[in-house]
MARNUZA-147064 format. One record per atom (N, C-alpha, C): residue number from 1; residue in three letters; chain; atom name; x, y, z. Coordinates in steps of 0.05 Angstrom, whole numbers, plus 5000, padded with zeros to 4 digits. Layout:
[NUM; ALA; A; CA; [X; Y; Z]]
...
END
This chain:
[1; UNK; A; N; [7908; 0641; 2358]]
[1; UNK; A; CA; [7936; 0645; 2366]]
[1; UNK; A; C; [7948; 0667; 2349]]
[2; UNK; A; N; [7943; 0672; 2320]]
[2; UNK; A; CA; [7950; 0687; 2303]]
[2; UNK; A; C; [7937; 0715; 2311]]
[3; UNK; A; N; [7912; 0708; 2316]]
[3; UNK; A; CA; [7910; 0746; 2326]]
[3; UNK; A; C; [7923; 0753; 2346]]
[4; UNK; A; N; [7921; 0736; 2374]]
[4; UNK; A; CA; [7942; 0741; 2394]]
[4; UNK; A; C; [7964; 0750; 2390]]
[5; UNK; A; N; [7975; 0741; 2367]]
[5; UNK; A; CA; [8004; 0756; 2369]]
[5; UNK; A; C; [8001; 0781; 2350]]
[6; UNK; A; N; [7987; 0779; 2324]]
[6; UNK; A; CA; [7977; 0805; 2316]]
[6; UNK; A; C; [7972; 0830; 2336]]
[7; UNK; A; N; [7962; 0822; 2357]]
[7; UNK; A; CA; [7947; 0843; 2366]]
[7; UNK; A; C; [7963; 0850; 2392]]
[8; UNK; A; N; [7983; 0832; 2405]]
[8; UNK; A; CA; [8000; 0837; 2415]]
[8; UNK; A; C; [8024; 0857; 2403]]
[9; UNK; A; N; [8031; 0848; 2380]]
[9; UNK; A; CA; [8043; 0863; 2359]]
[9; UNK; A; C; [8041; 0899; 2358]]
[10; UNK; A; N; [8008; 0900; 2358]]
[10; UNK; A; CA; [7997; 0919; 2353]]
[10; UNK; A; C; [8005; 0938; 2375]]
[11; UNK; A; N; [8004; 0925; 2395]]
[11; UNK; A; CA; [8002; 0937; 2420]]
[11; UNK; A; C; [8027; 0945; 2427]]
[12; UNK; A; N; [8047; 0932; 2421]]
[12; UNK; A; CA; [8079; 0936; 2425]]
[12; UNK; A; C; [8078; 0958; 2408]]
[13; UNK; A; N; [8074; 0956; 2379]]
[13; UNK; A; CA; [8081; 0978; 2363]]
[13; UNK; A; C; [8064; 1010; 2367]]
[14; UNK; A; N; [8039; 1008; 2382]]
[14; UNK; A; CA; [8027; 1037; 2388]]
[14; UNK; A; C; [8045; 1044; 2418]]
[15; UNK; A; N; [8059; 1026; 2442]]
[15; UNK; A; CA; [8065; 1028; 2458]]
[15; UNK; A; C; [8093; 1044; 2447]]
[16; UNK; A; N; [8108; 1041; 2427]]
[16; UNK; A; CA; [8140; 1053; 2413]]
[16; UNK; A; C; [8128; 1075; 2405]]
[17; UNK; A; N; [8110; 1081; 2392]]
[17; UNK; A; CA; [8098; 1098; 2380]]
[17; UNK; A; C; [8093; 1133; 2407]]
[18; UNK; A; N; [8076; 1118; 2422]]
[18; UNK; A; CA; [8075; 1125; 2441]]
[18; UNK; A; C; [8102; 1140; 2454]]
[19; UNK; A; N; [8108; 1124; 2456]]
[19; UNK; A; CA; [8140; 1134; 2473]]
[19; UNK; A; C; [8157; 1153; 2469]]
[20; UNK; A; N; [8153; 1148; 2441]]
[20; UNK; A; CA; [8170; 1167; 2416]]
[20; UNK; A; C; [8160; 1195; 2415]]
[21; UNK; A; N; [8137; 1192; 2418]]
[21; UNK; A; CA; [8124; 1221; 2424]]
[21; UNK; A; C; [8125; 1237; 2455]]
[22; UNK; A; N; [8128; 1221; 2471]]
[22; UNK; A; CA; [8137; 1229; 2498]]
[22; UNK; A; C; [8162; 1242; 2489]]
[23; UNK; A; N; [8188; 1224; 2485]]
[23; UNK; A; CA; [8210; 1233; 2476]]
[23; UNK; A; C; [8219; 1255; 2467]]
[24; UNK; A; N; [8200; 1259; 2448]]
[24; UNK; A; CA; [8200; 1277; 2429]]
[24; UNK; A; C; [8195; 1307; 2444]]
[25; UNK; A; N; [8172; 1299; 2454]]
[25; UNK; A; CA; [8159; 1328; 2477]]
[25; UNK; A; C; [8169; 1338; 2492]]
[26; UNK; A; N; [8186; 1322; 2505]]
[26; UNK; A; CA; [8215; 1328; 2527]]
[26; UNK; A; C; [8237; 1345; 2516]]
[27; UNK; A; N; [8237; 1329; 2492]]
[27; UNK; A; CA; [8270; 1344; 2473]]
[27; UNK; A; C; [8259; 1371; 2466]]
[28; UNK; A; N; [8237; 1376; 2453]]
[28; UNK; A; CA; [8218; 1402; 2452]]
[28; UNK; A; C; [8226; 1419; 2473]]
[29; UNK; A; N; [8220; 1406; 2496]]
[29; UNK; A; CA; [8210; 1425; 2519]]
[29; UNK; A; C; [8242; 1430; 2528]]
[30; UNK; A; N; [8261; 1416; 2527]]
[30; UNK; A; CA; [8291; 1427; 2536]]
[30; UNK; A; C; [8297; 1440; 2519]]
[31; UNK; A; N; [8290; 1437; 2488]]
[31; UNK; A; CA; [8302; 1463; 2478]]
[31; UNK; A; C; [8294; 1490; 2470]]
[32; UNK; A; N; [8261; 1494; 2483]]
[32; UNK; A; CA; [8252; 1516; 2489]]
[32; UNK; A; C; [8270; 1532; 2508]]
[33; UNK; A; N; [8261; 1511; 2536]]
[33; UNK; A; CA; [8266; 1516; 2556]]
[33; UNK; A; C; [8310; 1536; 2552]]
[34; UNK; A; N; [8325; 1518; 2544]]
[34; UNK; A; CA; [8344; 1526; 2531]]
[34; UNK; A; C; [8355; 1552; 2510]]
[35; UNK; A; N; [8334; 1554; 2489]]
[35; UNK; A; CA; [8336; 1577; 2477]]
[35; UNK; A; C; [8329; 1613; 2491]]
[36; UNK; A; N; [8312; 1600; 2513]]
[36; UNK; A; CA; [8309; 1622; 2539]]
[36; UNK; A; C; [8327; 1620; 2553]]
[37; UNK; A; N; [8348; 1606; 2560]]
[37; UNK; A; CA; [8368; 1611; 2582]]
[37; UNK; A; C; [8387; 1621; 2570]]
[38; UNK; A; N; [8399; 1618; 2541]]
[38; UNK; A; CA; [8424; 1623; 2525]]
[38; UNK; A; C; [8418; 1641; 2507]]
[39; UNK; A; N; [8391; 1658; 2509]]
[39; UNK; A; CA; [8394; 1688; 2491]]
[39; UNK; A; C; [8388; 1703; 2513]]
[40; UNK; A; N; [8404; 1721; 2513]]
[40; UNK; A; CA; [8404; 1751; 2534]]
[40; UNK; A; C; [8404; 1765; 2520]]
[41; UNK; A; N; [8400; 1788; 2532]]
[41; UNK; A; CA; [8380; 1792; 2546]]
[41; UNK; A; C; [8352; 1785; 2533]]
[42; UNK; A; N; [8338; 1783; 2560]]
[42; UNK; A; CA; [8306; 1771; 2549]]
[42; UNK; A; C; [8290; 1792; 2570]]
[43; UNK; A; N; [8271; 1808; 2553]]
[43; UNK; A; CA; [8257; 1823; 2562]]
[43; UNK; A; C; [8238; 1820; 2596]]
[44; UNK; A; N; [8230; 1791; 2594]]
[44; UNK; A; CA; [8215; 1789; 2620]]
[44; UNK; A; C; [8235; 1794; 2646]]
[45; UNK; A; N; [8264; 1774; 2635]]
[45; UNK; A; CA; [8282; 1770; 2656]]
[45; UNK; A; C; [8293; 1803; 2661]]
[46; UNK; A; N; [8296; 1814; 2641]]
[46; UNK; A; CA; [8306; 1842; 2655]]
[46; UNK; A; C; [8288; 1856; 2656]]
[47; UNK; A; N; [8256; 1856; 2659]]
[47; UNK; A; CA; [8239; 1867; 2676]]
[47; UNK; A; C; [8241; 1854; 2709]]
[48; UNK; A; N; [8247; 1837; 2710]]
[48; UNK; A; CA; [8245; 1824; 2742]]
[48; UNK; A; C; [8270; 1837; 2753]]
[49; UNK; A; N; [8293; 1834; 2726]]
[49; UNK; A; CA; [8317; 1838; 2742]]
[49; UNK; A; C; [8317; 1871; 2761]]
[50; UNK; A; N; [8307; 1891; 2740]]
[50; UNK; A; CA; [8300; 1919; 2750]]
[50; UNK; A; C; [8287; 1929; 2759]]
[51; UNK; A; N; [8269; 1913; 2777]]
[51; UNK; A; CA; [8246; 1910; 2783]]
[51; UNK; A; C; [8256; 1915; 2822]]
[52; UNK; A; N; [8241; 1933; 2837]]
[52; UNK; A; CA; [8255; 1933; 2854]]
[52; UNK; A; C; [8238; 1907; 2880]]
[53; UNK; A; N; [8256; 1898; 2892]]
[53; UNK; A; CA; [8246; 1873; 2906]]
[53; UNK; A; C; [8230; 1877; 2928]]
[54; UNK; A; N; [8227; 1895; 2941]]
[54; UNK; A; CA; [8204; 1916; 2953]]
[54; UNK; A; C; [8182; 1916; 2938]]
[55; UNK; A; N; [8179; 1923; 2915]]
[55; UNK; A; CA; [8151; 1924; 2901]]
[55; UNK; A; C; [8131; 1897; 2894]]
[56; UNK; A; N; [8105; 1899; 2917]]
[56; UNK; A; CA; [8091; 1878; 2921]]
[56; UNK; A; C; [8073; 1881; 2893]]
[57; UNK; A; N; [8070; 1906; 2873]]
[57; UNK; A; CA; [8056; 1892; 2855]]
[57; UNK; A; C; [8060; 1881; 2831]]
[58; UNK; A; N; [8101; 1873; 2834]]
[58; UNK; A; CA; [8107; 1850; 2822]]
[58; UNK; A; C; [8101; 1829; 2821]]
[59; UNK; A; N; [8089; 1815; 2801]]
[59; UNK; A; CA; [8081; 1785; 2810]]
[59; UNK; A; C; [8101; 1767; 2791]]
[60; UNK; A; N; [8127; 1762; 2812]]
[60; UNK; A; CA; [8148; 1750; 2790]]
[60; UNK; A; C; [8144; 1726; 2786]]
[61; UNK; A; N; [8126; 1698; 2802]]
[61; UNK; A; CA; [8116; 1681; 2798]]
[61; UNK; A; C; [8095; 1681; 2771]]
[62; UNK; A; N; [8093; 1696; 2764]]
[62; UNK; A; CA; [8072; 1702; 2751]]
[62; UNK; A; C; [8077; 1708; 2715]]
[63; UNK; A; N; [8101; 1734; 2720]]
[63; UNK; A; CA; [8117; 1735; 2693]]
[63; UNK; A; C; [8130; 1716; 2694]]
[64; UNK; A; N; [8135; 1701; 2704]]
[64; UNK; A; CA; [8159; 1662; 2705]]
[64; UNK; A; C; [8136; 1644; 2684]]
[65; UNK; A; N; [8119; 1647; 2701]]
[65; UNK; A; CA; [8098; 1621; 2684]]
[65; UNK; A; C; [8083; 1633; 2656]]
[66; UNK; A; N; [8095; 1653; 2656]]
[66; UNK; A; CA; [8078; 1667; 2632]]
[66; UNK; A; C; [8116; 1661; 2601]]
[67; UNK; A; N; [8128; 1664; 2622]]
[67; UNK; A; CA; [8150; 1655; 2603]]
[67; UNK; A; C; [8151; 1634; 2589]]
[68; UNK; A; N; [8153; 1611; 2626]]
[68; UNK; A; CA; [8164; 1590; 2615]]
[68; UNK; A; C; [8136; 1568; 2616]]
[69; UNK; A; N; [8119; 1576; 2619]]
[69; UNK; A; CA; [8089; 1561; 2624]]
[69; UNK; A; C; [8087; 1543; 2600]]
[70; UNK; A; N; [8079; 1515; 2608]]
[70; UNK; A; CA; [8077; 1503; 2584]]
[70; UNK; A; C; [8100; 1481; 2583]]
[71; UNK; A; N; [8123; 1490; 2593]]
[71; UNK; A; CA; [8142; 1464; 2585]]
[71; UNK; A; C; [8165; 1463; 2610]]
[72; UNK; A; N; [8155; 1480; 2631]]
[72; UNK; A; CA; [8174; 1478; 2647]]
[72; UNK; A; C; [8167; 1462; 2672]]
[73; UNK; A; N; [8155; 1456; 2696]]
[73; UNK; A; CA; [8147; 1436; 2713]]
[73; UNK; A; C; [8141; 1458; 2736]]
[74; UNK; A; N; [8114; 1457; 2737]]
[74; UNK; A; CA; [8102; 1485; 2761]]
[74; UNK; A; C; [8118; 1488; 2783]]
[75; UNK; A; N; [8132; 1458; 2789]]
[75; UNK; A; CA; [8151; 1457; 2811]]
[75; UNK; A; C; [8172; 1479; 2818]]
[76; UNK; A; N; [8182; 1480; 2792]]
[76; UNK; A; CA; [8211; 1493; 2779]]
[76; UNK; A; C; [8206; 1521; 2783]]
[77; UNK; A; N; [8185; 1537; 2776]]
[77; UNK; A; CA; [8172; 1562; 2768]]
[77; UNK; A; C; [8186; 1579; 2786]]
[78; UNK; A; N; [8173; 1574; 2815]]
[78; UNK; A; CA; [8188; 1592; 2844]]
[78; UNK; A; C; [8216; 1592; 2842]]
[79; UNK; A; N; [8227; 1569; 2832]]
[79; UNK; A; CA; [8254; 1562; 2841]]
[79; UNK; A; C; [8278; 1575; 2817]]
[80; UNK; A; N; [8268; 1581; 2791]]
[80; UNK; A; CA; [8281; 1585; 2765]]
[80; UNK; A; C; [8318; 1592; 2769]]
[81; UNK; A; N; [8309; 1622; 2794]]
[81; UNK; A; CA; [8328; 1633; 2797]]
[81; UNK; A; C; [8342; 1620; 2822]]
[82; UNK; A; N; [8341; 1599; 2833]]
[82; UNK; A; CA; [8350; 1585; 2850]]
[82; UNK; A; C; [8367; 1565; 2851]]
[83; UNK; A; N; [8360; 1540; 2867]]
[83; UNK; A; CA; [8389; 1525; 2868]]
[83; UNK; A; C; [8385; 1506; 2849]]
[84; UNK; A; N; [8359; 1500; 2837]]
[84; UNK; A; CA; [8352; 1486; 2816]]
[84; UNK; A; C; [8356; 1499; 2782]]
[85; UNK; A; N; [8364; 1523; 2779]]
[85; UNK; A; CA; [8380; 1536; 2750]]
[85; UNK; A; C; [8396; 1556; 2759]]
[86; UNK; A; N; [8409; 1557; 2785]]
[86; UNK; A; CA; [8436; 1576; 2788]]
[86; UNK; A; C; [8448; 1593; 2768]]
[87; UNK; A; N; [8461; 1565; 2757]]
[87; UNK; A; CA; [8479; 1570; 2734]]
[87; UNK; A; C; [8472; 1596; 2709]]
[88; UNK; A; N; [8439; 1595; 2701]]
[88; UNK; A; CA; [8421; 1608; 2682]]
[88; UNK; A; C; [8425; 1622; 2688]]
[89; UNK; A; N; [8415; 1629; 2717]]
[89; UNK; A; CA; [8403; 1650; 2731]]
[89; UNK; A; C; [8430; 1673; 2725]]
[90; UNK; A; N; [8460; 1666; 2738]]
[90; UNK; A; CA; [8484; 1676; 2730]]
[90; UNK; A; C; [8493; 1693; 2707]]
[91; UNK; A; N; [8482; 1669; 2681]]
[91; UNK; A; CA; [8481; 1693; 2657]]
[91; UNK; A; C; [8466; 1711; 2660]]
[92; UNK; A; N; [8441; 1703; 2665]]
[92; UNK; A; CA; [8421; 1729; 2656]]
[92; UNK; A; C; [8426; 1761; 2670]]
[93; UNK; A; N; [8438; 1746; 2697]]
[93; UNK; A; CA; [8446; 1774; 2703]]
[93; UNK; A; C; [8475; 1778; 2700]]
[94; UNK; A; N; [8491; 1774; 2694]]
[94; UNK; A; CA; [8520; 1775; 2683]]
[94; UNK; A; C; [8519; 1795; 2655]]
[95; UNK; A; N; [8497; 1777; 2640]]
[95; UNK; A; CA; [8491; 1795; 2612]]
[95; UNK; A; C; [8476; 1821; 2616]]
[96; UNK; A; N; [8461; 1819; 2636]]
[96; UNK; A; CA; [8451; 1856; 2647]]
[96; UNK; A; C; [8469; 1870; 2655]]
[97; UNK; A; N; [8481; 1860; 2678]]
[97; UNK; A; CA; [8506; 1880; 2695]]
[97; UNK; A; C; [8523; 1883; 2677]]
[98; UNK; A; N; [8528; 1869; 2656]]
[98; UNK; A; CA; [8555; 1882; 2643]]
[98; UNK; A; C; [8543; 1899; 2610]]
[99; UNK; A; N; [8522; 1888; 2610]]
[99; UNK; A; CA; [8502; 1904; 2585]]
[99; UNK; A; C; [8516; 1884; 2554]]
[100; UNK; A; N; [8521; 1861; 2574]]
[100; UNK; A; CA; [8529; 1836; 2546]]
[100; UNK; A; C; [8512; 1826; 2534]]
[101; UNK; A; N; [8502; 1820; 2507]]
[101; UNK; A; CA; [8479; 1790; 2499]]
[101; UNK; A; C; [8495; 1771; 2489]]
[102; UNK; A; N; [8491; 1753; 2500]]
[102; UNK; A; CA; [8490; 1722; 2489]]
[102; UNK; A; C; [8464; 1718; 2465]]
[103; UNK; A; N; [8485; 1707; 2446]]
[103; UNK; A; CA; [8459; 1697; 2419]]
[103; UNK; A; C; [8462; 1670; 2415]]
[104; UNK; A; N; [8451; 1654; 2419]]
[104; UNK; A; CA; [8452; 1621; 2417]]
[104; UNK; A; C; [8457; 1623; 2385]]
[105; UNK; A; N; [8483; 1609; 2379]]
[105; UNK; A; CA; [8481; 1600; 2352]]
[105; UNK; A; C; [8481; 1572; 2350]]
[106; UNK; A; N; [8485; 1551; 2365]]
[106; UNK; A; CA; [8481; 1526; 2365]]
[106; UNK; A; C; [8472; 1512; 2382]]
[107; UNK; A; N; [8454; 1483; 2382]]
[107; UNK; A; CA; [8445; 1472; 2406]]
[107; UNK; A; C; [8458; 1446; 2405]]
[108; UNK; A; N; [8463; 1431; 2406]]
[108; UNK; A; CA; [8461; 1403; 2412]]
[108; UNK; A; C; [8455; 1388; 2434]]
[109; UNK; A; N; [8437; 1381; 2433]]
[109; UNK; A; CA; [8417; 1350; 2447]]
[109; UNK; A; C; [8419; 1331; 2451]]
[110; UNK; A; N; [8429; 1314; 2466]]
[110; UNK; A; CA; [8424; 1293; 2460]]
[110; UNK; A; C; [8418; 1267; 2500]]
[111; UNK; A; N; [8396; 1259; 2483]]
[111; UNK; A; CA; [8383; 1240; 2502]]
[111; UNK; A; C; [8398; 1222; 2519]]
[112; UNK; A; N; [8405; 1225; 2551]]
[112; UNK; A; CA; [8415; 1204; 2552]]
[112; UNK; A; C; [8406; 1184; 2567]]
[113; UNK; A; N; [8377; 1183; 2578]]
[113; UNK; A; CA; [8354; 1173; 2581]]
[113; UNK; A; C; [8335; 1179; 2582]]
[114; UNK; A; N; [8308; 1174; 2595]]
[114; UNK; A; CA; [8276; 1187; 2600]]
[114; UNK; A; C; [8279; 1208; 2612]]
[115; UNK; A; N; [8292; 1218; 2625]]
[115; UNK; A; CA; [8291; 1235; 2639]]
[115; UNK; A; C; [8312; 1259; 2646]]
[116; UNK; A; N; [8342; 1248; 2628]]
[116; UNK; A; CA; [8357; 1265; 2637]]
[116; UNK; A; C; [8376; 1274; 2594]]
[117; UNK; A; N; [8384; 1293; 2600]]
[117; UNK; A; CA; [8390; 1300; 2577]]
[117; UNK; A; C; [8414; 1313; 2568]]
[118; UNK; A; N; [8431; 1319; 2552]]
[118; UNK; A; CA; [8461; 1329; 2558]]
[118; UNK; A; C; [8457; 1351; 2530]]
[119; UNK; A; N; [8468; 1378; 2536]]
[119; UNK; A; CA; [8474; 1387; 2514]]
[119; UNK; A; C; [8493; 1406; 2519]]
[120; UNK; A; N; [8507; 1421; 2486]]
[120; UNK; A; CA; [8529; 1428; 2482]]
[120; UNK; A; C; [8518; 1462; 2467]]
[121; UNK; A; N; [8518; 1482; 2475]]
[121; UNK; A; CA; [8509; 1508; 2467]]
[121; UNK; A; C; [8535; 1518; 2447]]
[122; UNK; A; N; [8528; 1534; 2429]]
[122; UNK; A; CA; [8555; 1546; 2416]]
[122; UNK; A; C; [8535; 1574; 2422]]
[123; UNK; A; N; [8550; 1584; 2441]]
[123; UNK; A; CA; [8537; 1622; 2434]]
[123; UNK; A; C; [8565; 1639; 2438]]
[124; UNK; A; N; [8553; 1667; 2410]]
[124; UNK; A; CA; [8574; 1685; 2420]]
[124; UNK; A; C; [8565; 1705; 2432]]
[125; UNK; A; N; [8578; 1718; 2445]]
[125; UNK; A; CA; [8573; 1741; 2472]]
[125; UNK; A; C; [8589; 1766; 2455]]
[126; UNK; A; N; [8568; 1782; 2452]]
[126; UNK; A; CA; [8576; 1810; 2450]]
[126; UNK; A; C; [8576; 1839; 2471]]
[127; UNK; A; N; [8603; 1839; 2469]]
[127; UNK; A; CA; [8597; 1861; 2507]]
[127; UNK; A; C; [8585; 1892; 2498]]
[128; UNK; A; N; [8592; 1912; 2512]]
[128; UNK; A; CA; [8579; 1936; 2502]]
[128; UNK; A; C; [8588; 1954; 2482]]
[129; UNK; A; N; [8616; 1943; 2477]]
[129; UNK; A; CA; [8630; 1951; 2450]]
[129; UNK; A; C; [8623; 1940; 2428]]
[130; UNK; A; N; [8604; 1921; 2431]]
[130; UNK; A; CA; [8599; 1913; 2401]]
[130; UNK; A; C; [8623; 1892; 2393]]
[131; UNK; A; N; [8640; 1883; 2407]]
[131; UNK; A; CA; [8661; 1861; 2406]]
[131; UNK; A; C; [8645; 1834; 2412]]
[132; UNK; A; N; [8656; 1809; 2394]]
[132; UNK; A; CA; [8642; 1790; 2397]]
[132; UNK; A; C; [8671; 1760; 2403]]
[133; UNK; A; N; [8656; 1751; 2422]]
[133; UNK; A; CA; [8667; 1732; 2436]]
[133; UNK; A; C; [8649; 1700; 2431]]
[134; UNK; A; N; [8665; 1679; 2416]]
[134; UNK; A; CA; [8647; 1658; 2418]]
[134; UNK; A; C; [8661; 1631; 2438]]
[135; UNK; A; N; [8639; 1623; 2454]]
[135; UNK; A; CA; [8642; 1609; 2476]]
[135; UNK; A; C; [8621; 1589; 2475]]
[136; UNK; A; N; [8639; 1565; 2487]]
[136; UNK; A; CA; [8616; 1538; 2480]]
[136; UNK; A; C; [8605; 1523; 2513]]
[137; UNK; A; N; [8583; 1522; 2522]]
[137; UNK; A; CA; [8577; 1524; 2545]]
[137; UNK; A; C; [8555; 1490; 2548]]
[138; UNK; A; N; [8578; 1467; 2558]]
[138; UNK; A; CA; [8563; 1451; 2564]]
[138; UNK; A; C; [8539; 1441; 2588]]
[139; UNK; A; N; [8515; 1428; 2590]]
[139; UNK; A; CA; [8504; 1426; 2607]]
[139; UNK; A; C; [8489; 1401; 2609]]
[140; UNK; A; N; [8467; 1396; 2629]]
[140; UNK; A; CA; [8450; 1375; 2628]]
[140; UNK; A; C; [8425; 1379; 2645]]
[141; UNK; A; N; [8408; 1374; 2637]]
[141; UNK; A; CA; [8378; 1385; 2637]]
[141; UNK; A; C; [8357; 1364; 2646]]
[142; UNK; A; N; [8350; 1362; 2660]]
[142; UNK; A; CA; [8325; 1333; 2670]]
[142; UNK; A; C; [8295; 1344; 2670]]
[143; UNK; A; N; [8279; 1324; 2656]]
[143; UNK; A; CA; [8243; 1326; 2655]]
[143; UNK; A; C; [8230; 1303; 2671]]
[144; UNK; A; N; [8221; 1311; 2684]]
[144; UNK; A; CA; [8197; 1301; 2691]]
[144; UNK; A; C; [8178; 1279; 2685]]
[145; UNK; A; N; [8158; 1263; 2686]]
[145; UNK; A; CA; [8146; 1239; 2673]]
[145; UNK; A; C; [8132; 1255; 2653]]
[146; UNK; A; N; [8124; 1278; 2659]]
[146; UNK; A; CA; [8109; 1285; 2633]]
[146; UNK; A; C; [8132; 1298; 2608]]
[147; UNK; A; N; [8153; 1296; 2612]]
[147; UNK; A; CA; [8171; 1315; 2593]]
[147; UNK; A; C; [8172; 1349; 2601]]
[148; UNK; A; N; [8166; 1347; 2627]]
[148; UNK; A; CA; [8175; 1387; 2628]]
[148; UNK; A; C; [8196; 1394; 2646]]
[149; UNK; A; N; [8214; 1407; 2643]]
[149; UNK; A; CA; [8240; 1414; 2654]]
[149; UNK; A; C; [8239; 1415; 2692]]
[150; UNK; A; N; [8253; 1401; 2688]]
[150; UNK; A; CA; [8255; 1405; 2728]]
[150; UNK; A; C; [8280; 1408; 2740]]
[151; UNK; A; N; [8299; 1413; 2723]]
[151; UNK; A; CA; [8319; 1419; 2736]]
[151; UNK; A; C; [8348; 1421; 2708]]
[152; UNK; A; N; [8361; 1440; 2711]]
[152; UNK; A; CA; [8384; 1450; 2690]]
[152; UNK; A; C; [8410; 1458; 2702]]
[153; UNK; A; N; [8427; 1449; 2693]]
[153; UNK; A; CA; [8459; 1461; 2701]]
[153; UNK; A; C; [8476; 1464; 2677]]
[154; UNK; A; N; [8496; 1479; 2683]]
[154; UNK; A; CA; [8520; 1477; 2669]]
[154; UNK; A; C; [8543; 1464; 2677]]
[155; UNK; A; N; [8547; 1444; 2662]]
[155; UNK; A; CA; [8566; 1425; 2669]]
[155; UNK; A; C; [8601; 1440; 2680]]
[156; UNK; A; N; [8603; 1454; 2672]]
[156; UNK; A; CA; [8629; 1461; 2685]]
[156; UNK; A; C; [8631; 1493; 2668]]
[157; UNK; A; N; [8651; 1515; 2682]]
[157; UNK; A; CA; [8649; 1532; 2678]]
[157; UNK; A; C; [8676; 1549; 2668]]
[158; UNK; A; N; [8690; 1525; 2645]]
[158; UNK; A; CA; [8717; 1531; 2639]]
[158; UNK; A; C; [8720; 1556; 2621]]
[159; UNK; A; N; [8690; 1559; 2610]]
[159; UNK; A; CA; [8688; 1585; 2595]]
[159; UNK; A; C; [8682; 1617; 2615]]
[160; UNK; A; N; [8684; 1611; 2632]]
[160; UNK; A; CA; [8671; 1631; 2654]]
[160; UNK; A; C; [8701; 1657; 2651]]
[161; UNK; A; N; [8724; 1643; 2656]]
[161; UNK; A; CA; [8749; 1665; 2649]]
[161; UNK; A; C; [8747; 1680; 2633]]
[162; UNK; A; N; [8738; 1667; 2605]]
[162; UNK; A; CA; [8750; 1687; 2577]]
[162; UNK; A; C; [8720; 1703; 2580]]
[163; UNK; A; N; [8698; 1692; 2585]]
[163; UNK; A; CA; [8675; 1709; 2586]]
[163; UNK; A; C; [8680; 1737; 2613]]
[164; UNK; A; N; [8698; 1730; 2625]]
[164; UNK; A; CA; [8696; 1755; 2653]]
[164; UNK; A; C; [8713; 1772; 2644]]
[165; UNK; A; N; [8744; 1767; 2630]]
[165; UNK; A; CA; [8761; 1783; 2619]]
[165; UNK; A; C; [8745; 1790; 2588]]
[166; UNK; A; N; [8741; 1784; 2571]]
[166; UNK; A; CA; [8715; 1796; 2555]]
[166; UNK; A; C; [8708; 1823; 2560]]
[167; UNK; A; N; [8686; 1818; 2586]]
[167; UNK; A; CA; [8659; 1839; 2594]]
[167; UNK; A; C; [8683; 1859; 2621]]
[168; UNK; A; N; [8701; 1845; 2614]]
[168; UNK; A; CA; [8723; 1873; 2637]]
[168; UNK; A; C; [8710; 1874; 2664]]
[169; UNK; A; N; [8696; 1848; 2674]]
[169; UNK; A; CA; [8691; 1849; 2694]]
[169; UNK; A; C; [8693; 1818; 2718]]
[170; UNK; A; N; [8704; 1818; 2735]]
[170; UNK; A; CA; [8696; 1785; 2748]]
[170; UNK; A; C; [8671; 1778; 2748]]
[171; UNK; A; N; [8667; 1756; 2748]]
[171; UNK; A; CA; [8640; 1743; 2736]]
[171; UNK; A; C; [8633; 1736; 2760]]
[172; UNK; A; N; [8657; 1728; 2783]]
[172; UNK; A; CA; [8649; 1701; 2804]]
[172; UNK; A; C; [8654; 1714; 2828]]
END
């Protein structure tokens, strides 16, 4: 009876163990995945962006998985710039067309189950004057059973004003 529960024991505690490391791989992989959406410009993205869409020997599926390969969900890959990271997609070209970077100075994380995740960005945006603007951009981010990103938004876009009068241009 005593090993039974020993070894039941055992089993509970490699099973937390376990889990914790799933956990862990997820929170990893959103804040990879993250630190690529909230620094602009990023070299691959404004190769695709200038990239003319006529030219078949772009392989933009290709520079995607070479980016985000590894922690994003193969699913996601085609879709990056789609209805499944809109929102991303928006900066990256917002920060080209107006010749702005966003520099992530803060992340916050936080879990609010297996699968879904909430965080709070602090980045400031500098436009082409070299003027710097800091703006805090909330969102929520979902993984997969294995922990790799399948889908990202920004929760609301109350910072979208001061960022368009900023860059002297409408955003929307």
């Amino acid at each position: 009876m005593k090993k039974s529960a020993l070894l039941l024991s055992m089993l509970l505690l490699l099973a937390m163990v376990l889990s914790a490391c799933g956990t862990d791989k997820a929170e990893a992989n959103v804040k990879k995945f993250l630190e690529i959406e909230l620094n602009c410009p990023n070299e691959t993205i404004e190769k695709l962006l200038e990239a003319d869409p006529e030219d078949t020997s772009m392989d933009y599926e290709k520079e995607l998985r070479n980016l985000y390969g590894g922690f994003v969900n193969d699913e996601l890959i085609p879709d990056l710039f789609g209805v499944k990271c809109t929102d991303f997609w928006g900066l990256h070209v917002e920060a080209y067309r107006s010749e702005a970077g966003f520099e992530l100075k803060s992340l916050d994380i936080s879990r609010l189950n297996d699968s879904n995740y909430d965080f709070t960005a602090s980045i400031t945006v500098t436009n082409k004057d070299g003027e710097k603007l800091d703006i805090t951009i909330p969102g929520s981010v979902q993984v997969d059973e294995k922990g790799l990103v399948n889908f990202a938004r920004i929760k609301n876009n109350d910072w979208y004003d001061d960022f368009s009068e900023f860059i002297g241009e409408p955003v929307r």
